[in-house]
Structure formats: C-alpha cells, structure tokens
PyMOL commands that place a pseudoatom at each C-alpha (Angstrom):
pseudoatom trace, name=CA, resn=UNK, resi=1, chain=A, elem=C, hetatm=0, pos=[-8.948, -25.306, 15.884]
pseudoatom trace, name=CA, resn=UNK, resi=2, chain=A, elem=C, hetatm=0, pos=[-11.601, -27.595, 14.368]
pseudoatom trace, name=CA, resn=UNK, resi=3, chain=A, elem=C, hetatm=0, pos=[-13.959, -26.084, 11.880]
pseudoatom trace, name=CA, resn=UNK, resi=4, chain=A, elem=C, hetatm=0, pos=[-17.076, -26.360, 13.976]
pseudoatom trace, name=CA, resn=UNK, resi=5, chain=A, elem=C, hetatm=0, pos=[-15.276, -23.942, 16.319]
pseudoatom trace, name=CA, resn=UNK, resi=6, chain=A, elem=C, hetatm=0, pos=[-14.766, -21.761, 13.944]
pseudoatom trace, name=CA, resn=UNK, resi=7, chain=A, elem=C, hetatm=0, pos=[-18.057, -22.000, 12.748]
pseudoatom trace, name=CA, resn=UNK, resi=8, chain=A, elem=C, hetatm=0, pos=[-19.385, -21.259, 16.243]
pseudoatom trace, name=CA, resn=UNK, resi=9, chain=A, elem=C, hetatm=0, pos=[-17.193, -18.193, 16.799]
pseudoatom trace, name=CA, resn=UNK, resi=10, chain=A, elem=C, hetatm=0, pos=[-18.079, -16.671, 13.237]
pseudoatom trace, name=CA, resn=UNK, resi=11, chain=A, elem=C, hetatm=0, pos=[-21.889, -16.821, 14.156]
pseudoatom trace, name=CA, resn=UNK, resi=12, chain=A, elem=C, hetatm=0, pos=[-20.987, -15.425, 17.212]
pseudoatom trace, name=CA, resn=UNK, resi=13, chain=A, elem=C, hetatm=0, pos=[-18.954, -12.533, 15.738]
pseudoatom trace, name=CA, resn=UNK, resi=14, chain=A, elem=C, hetatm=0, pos=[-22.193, -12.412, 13.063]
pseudoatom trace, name=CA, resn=UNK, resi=15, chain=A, elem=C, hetatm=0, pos=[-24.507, -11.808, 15.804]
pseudoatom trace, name=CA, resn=UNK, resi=16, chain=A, elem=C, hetatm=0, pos=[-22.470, -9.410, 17.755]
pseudoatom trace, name=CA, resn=UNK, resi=17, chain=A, elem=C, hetatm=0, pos=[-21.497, -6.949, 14.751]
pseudoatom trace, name=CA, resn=UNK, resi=18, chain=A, elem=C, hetatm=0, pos=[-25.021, -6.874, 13.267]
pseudoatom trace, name=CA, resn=UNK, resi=19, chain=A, elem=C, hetatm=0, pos=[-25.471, -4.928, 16.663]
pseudoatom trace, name=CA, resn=UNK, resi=20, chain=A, elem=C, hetatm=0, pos=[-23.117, -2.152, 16.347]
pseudoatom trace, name=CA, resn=UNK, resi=21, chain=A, elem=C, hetatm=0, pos=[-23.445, -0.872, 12.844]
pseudoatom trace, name=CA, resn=UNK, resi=22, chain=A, elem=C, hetatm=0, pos=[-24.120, 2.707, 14.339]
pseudoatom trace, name=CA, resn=UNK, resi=23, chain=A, elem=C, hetatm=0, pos=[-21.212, 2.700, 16.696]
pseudoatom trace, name=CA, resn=UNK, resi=24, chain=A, elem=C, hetatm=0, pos=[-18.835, 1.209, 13.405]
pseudoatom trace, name=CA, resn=UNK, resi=25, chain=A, elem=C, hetatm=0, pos=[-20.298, 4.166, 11.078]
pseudoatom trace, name=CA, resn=UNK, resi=26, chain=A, elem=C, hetatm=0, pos=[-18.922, 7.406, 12.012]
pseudoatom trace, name=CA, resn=UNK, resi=27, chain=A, elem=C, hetatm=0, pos=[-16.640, 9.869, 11.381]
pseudoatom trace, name=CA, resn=UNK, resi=28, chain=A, elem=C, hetatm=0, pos=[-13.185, 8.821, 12.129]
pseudoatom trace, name=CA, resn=UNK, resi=29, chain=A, elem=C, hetatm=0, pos=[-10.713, 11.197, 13.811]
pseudoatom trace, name=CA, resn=UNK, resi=30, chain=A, elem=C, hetatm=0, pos=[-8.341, 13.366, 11.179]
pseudoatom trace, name=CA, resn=UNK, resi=31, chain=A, elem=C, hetatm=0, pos=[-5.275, 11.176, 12.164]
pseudoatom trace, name=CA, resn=UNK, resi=32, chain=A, elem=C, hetatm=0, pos=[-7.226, 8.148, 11.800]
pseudoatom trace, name=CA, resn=UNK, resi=33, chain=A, elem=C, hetatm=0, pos=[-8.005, 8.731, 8.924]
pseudoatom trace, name=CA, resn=UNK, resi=34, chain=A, elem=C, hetatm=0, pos=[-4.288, 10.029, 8.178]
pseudoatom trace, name=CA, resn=UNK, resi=35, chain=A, elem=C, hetatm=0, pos=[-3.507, 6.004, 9.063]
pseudoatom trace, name=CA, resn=UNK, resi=36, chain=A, elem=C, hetatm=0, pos=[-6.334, 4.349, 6.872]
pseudoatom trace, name=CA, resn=UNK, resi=37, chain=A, elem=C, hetatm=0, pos=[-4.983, 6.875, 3.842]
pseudoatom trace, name=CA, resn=UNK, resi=38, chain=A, elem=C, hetatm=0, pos=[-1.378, 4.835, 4.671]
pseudoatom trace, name=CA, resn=UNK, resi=39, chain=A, elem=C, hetatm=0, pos=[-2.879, 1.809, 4.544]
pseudoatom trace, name=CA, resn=UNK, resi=40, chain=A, elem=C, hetatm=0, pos=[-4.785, 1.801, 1.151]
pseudoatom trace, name=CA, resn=UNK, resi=41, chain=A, elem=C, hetatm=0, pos=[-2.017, 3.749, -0.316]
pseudoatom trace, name=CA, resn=UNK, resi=42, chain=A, elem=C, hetatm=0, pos=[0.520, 0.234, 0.601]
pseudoatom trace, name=CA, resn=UNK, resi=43, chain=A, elem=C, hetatm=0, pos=[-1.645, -1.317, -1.828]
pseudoatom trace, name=CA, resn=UNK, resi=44, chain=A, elem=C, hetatm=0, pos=[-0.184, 1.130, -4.730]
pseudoatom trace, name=CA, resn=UNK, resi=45, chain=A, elem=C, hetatm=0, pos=[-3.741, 0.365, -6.493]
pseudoatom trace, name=CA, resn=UNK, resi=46, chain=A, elem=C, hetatm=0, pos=[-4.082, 1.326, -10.181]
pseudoatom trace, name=CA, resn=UNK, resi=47, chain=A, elem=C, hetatm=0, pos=[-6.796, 2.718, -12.455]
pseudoatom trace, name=CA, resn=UNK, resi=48, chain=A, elem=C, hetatm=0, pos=[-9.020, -0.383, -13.154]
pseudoatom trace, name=CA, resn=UNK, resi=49, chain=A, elem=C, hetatm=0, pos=[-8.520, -2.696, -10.200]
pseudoatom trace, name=CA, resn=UNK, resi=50, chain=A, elem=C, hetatm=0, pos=[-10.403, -5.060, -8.583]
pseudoatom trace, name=CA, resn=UNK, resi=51, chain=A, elem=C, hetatm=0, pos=[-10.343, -4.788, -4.644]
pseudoatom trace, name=CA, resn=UNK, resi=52, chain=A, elem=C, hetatm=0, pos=[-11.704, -6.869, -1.910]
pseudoatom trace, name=CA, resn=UNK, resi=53, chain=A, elem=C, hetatm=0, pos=[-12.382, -5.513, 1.770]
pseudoatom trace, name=CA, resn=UNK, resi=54, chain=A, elem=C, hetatm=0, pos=[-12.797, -8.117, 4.058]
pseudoatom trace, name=CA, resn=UNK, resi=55, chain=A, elem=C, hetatm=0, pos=[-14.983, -7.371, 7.178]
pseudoatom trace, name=CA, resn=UNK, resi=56, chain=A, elem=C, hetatm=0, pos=[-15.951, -4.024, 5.551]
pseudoatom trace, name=CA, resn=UNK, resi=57, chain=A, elem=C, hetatm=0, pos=[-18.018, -2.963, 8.889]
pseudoatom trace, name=CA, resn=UNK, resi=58, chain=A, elem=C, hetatm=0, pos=[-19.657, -0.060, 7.443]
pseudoatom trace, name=CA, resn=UNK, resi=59, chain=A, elem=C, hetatm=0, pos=[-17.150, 0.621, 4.694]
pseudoatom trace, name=CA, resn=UNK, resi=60, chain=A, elem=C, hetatm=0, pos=[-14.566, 2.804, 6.597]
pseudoatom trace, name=CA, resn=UNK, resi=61, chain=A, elem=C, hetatm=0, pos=[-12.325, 1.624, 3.567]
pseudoatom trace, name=CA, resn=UNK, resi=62, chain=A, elem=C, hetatm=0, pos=[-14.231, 2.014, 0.789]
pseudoatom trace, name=CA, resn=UNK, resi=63, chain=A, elem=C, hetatm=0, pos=[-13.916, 5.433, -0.161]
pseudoatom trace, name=CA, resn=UNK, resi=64, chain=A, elem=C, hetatm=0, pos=[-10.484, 5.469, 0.144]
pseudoatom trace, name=CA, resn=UNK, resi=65, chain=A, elem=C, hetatm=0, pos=[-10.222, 3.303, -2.016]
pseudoatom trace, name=CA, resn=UNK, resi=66, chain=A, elem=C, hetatm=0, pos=[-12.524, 4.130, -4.784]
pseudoatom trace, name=CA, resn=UNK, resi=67, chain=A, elem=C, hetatm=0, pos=[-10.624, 7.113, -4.803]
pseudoatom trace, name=CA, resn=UNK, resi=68, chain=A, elem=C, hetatm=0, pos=[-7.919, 5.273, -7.136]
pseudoatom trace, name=CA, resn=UNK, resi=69, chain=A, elem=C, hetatm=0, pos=[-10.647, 4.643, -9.597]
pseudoatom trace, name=CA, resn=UNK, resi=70, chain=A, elem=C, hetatm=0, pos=[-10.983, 0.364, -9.358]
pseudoatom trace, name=CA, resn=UNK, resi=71, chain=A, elem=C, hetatm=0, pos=[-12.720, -0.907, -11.714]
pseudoatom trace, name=CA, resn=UNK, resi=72, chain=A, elem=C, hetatm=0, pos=[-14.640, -3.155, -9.227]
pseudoatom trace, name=CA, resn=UNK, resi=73, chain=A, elem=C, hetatm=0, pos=[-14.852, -2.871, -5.566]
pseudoatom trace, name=CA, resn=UNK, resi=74, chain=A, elem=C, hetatm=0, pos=[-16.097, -6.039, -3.269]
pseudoatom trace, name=CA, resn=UNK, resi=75, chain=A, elem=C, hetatm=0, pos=[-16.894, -5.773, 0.485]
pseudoatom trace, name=CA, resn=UNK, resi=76, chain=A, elem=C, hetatm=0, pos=[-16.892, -8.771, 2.692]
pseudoatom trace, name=CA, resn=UNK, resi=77, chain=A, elem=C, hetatm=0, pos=[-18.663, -9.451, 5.993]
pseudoatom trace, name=CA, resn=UNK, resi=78, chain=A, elem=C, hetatm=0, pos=[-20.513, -11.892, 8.005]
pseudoatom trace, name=CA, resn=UNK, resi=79, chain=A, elem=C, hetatm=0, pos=[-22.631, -9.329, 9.329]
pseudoatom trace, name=CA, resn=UNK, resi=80, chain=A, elem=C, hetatm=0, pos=[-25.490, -8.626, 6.872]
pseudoatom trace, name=CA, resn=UNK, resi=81, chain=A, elem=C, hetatm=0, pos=[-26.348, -5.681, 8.781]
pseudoatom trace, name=CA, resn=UNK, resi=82, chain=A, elem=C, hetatm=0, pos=[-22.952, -3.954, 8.208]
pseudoatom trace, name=CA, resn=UNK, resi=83, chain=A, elem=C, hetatm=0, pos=[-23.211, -4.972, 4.437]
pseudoatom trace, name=CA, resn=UNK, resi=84, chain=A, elem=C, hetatm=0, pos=[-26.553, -3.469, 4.335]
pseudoatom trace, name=CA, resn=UNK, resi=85, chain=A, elem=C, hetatm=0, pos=[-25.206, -0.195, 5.454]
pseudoatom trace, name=CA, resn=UNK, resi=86, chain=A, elem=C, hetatm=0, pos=[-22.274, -0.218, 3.086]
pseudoatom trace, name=CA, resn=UNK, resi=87, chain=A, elem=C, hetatm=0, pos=[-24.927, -0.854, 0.520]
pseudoatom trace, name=CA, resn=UNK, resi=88, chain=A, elem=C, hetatm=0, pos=[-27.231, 1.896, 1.116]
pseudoatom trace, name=CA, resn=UNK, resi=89, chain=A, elem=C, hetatm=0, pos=[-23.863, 4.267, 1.535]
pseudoatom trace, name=CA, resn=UNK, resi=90, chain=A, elem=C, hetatm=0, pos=[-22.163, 2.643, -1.862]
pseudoatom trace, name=CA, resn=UNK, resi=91, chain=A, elem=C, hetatm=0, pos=[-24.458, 1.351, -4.472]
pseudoatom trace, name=CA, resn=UNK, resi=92, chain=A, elem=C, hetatm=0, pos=[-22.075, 0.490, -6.620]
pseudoatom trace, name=CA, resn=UNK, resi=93, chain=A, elem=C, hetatm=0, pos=[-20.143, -1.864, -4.370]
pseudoatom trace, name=CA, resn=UNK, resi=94, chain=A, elem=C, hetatm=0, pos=[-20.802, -5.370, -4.732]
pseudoatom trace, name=CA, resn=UNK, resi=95, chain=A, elem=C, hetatm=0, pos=[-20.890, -7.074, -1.414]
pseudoatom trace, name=CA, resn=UNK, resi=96, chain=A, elem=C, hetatm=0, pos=[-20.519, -10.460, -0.271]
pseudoatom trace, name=CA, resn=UNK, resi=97, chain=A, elem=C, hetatm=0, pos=[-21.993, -12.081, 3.045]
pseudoatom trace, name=CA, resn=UNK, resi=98, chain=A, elem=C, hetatm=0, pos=[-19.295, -14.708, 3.669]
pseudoatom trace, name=CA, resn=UNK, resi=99, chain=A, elem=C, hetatm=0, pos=[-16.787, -15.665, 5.712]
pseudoatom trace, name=CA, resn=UNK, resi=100, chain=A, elem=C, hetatm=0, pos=[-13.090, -14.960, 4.214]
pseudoatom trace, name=CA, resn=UNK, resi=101, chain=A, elem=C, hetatm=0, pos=[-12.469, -19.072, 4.984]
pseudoatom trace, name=CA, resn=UNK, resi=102, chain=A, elem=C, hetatm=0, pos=[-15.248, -19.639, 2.329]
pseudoatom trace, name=CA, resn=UNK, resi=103, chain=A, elem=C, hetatm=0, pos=[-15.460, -17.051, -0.013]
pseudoatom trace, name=CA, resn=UNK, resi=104, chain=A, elem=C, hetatm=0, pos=[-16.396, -18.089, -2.943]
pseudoatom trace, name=CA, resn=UNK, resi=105, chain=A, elem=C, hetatm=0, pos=[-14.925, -15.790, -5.510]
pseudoatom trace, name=CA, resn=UNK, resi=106, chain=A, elem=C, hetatm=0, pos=[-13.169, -16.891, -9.066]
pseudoatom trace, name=CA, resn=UNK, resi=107, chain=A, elem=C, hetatm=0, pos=[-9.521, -17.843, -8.458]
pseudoatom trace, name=CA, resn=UNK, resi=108, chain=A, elem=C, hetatm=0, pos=[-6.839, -15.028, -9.745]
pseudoatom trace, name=CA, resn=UNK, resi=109, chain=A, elem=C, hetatm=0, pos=[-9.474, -12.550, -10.171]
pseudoatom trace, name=CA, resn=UNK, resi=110, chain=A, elem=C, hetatm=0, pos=[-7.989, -10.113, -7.403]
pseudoatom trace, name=CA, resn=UNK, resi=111, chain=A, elem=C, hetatm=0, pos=[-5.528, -7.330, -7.510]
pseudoatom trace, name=CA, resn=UNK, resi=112, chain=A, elem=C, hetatm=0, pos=[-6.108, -6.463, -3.679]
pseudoatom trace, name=CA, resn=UNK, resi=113, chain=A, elem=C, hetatm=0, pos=[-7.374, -7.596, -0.274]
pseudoatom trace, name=CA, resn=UNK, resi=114, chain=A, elem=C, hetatm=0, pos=[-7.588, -5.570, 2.270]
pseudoatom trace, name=CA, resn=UNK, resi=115, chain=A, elem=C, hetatm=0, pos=[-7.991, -6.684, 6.338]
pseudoatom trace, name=CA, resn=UNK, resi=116, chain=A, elem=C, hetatm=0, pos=[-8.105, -3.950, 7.543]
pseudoatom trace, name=CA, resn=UNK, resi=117, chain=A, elem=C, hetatm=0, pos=[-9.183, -3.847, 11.595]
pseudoatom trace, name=CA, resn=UNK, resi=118, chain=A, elem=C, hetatm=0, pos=[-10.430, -7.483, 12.014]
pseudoatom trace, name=CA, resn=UNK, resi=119, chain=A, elem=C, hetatm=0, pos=[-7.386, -9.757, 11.408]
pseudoatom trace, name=CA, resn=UNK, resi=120, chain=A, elem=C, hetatm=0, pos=[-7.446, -10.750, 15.097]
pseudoatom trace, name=CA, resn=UNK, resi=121, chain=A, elem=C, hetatm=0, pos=[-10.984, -12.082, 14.735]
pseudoatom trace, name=CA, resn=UNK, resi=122, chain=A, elem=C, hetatm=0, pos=[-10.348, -14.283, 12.560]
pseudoatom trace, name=CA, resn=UNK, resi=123, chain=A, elem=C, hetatm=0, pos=[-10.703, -17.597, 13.827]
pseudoatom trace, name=CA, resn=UNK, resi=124, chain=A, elem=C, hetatm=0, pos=[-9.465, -19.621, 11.205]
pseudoatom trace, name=CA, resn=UNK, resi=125, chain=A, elem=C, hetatm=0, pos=[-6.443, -17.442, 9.834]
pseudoatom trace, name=CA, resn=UNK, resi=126, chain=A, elem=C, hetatm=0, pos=[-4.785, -20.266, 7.829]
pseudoatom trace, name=CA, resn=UNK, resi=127, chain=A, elem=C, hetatm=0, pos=[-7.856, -21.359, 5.671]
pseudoatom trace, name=CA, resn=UNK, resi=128, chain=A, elem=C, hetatm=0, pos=[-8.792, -17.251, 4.768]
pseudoatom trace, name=CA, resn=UNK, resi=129, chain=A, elem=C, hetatm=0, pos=[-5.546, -16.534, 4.349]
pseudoatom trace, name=CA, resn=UNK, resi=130, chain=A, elem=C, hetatm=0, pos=[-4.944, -19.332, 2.010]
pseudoatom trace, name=CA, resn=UNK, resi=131, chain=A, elem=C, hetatm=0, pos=[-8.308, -18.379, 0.306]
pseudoatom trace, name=CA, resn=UNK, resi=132, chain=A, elem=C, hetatm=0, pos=[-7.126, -14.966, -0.033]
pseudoatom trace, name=CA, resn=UNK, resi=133, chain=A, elem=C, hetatm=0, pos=[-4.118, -15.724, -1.770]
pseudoatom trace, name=CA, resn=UNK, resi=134, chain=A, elem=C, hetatm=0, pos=[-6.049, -17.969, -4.321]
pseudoatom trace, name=CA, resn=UNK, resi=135, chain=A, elem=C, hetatm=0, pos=[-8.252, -15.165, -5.323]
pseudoatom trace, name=CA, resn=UNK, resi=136, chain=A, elem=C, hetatm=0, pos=[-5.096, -13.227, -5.589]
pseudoatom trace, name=CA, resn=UNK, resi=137, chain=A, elem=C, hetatm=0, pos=[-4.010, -12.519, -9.243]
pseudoatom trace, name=CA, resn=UNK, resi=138, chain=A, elem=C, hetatm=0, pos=[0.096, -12.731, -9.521]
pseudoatom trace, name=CA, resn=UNK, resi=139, chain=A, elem=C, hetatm=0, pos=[1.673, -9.679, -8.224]
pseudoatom trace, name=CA, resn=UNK, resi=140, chain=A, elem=C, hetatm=0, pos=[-1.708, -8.772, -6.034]
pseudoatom trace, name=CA, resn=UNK, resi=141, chain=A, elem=C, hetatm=0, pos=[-1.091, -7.501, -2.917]
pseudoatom trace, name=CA, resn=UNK, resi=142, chain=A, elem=C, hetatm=0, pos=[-2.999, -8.711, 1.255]
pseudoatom trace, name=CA, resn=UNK, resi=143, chain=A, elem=C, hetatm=0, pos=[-2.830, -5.744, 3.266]
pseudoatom trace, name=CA, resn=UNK, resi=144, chain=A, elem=C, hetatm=0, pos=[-3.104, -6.491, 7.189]
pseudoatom trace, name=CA, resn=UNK, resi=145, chain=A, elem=C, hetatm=0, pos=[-3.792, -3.961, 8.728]
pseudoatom trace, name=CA, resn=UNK, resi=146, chain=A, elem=C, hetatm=0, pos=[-5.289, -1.777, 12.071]
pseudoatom trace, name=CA, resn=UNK, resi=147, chain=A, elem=C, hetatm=0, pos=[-5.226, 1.805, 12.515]
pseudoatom trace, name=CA, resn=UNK, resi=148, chain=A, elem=C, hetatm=0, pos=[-4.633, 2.078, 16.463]
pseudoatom trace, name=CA, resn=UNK, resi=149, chain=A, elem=C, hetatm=0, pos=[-1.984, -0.886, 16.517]
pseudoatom trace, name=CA, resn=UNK, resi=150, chain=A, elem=C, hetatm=0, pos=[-1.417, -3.679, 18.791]
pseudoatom trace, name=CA, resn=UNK, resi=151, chain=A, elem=C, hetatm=0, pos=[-1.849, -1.903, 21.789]
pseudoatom trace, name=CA, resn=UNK, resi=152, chain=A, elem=C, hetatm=0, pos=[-5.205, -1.390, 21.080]
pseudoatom trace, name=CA, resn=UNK, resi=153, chain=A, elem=C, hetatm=0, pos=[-6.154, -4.898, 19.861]
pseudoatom trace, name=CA, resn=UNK, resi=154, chain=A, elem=C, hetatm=0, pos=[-4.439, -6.449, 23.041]
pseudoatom trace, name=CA, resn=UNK, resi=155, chain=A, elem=C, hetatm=0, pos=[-6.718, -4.040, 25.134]
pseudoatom trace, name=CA, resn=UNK, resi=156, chain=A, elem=C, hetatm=0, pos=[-9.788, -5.054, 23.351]
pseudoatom trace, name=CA, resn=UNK, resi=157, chain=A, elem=C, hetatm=0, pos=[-8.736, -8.851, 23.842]
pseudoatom trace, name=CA, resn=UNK, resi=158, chain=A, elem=C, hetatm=0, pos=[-8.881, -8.224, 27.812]
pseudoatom trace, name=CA, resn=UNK, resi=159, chain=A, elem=C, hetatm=0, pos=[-11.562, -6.307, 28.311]
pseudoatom trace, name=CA, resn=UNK, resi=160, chain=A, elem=C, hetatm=0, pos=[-14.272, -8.163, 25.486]
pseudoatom trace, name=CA, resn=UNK, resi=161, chain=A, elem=C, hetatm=0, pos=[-15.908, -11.690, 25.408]
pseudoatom trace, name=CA, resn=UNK, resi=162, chain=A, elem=C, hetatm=0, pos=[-14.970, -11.816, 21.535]
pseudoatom trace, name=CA, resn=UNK, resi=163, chain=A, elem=C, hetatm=0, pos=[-12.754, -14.285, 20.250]
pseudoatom trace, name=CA, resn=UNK, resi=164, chain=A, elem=C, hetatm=0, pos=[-9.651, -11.482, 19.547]
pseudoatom trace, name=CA, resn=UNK, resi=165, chain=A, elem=C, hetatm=0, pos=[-6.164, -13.081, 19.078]
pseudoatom trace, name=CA, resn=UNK, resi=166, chain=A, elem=C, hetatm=0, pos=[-2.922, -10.756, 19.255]
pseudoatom trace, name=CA, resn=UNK, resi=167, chain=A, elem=C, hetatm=0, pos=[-1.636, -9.624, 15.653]
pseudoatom trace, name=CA, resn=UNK, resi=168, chain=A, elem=C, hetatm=0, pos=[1.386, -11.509, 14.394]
pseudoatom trace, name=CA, resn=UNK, resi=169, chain=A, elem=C, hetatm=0, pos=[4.763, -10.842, 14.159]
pseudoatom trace, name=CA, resn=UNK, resi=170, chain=A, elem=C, hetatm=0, pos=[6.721, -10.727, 10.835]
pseudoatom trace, name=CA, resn=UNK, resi=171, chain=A, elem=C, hetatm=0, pos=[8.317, -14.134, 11.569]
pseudoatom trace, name=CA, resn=UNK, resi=172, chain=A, elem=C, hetatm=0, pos=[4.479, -15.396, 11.931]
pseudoatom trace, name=CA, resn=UNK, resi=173, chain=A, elem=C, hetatm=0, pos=[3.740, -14.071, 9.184]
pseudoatom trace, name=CA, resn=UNK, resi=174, chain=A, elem=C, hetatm=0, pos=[6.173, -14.923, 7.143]
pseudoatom trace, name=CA, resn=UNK, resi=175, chain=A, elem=C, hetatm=0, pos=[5.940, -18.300, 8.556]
pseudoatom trace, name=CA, resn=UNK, resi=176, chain=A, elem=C, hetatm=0, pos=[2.116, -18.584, 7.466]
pseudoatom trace, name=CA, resn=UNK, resi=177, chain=A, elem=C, hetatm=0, pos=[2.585, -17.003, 4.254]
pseudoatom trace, name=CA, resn=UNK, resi=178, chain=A, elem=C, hetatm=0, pos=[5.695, -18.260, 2.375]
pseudoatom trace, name=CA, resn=UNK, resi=179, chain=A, elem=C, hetatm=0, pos=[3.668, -21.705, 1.824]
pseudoatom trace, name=CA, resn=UNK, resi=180, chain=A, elem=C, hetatm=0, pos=[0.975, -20.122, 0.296]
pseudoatom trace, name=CA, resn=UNK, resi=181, chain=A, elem=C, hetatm=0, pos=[3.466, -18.112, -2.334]
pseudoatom trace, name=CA, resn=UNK, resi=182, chain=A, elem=C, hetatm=0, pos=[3.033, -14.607, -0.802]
pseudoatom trace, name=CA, resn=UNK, resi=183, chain=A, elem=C, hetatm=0, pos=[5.573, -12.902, 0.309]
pseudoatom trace, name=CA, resn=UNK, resi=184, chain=A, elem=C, hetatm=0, pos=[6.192, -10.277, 3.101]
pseudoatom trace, name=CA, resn=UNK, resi=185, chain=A, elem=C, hetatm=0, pos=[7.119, -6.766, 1.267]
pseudoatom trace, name=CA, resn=UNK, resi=186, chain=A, elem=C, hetatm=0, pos=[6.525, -4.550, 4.015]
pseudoatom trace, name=CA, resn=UNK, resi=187, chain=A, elem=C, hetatm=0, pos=[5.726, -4.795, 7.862]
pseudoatom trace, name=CA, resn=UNK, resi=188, chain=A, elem=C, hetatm=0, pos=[5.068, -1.838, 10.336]
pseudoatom trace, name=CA, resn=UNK, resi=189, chain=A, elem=C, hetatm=0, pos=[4.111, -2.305, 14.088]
pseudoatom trace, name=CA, resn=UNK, resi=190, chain=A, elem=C, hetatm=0, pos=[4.062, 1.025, 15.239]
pseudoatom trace, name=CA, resn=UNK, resi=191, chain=A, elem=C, hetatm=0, pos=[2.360, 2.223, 18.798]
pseudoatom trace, name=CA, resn=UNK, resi=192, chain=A, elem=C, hetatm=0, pos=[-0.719, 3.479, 16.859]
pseudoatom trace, name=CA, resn=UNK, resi=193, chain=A, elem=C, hetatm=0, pos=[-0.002, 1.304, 13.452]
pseudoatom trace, name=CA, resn=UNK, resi=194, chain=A, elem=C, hetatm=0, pos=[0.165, -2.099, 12.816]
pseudoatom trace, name=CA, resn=UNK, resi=195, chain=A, elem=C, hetatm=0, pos=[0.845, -2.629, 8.516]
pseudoatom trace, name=CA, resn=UNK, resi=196, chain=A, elem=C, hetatm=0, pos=[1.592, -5.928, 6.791]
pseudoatom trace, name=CA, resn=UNK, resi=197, chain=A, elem=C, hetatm=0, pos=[1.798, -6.115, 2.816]
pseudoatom trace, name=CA, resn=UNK, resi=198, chain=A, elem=C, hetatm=0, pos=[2.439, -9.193, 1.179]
pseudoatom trace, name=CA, resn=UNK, resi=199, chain=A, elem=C, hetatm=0, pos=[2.630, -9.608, -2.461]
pseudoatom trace, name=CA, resn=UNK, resi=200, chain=A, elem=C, hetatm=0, pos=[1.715, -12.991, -4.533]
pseudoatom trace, name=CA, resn=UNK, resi=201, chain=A, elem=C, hetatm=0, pos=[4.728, -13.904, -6.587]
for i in range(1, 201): cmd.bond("trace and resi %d" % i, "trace and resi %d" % (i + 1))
show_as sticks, trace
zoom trace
C-alpha cells in the first residue's frame, strides 16, 4: 500500500470515529469485560509502568489498566473526539492524536502497547508495528487483541464501508514480527477471543 493510501484511509477512519464516541462509550457486557480483564492481565504489568493504548476509543482499556498502578498511562487515537472523551473521563491520562505509523514518542520508553479492538484498521500494519516495537523498552510486551474474535471482525468487514482487514494468523504474525525483534509468546483465536502477545527481546 503506498502511504498516501494510507493517509487517505486514516482520515477516513478519523472522520468516521469522531462520529460514534457515544455508541464506543458504554457499559460493556459482564463477559466482555471478563475478556478485556484477560487481555490487560497478558501484559503481566507492574507497579510503575508506562502503557500505551492505541486507538483508545473512549478508553474501554484504561481502567483496567490503571488498576495495576502504571506510573504513566498514554492513549492513542486519530479521532480527537474519542481522545476528548477519554480526557474528560481520565485526567490524568496523557493522550496523543496520532496515528500508530507516526507516533512520535521517545524510543525504549515503553513497557506496554496495547491494540486492543482496532488491529484490522490499521492500514499500514508494518510501519505501526515497527513503530511500536521501537518505543518498546527490552522485555516490553504488544498485546493484539479483540474481545468478540474473528468472527466478529470478519462480519464487520462485510457488512461496513471501513477499510477492516481479517486478523492474522500466528504464522503472519510471526512472519511480521521476528524482523522487528519481537517475538510471539502467546496467541489465542478463540470464537469470542482473538489474543496475541509478543515480547521485545
């Protein structure tokens, strides 16, 4: 994909999640919320980290995590609405209106990423996850992740005019990874989980 594409399909994305911050922010179900509790918990955060959740939405993450006491906690979205919301929710969040692909943050400064839900959307998975791992401190940890699984994602890439690509496979991943010097720890595709850790050696 050439980067103005990817340019063009971020602004798009941009434009079409500043729309739905009220549909993004609400209470999940109980075993939703059972699945996002798995998902932060694969990060095996510690007292005093610093965590980055890319494409945020409204924050669905971010108490979750702050419940393991980080010392810093950075959200991530091209949607300035959504970041607005997280802001008014979490004041002491720090958040970033970027794209993952050009996130500007200091390199090996992160213990965690989290992608939690948007993976597919990302146009240009390559360049963010490349830019992910050089934010990534040695032994940090990407989570990939989406609560209702593949399933769901494939549904969503039928029925909506977003650009949505099908979440990899371990082999993919691994594939896309290795280069970059993370490796896969941990993958789960499960009919209402999809969970890939991968630690920076």
């Amino acid at each position: 994909m050439l980067p103005e594409e990817a340019k063009a399909i971020a602004g798009y994305q941009l434009h079409h999640f500043n729309e739905l911050v009220d549909v993004f922010d609400r209470l999940q179900p109980l075993e939703v919320m059972a699945r996002l509790w798995e998902i932060v918990a694969s990060a095996e955060l510690h007292p005093g980290a610093v965590v980055l959740d890319v494409g945020t939405g409204a924050g669905v993450l971010i108490p979750l995590i702050q419940s393991y006491q980080p010392s810093t906690v950075l959200a991530c979205d091209v949607a300035e609405k959504m970041l607005q919301r997280v802001h008014d929710k979490y004041p002491a969040v720090r958040t970033c209106h970027a794209d993952i692909v050009s996130l500007a943050l200091a390199s090996t400064s992160i213990d965690a990423i989290f992608m939690n839900g948007m993976y597919g959307n990302i146009a240009d998975k390559p360049a963010a996850c490349g830019n992910a791992a050089r934010m990534l401190r040695s032994g940090g940890r990407l989570v990939v992740s989406h609560p209702e699984g593949r399933a769901f994602v494939d549904q969503l890439r039928a029925t909506s005019d977003l650009f949505i690509e099908s979440l990899p496979t371990k082999e993919a991943f691994e594939a896309l990874l290795e280069p970059l010097g993370l490796g896969v720890i941990a993958y789960r595709d499960e009919p209402k989980l999809y969970l890939t850790v991968a630690q920076k050696s």
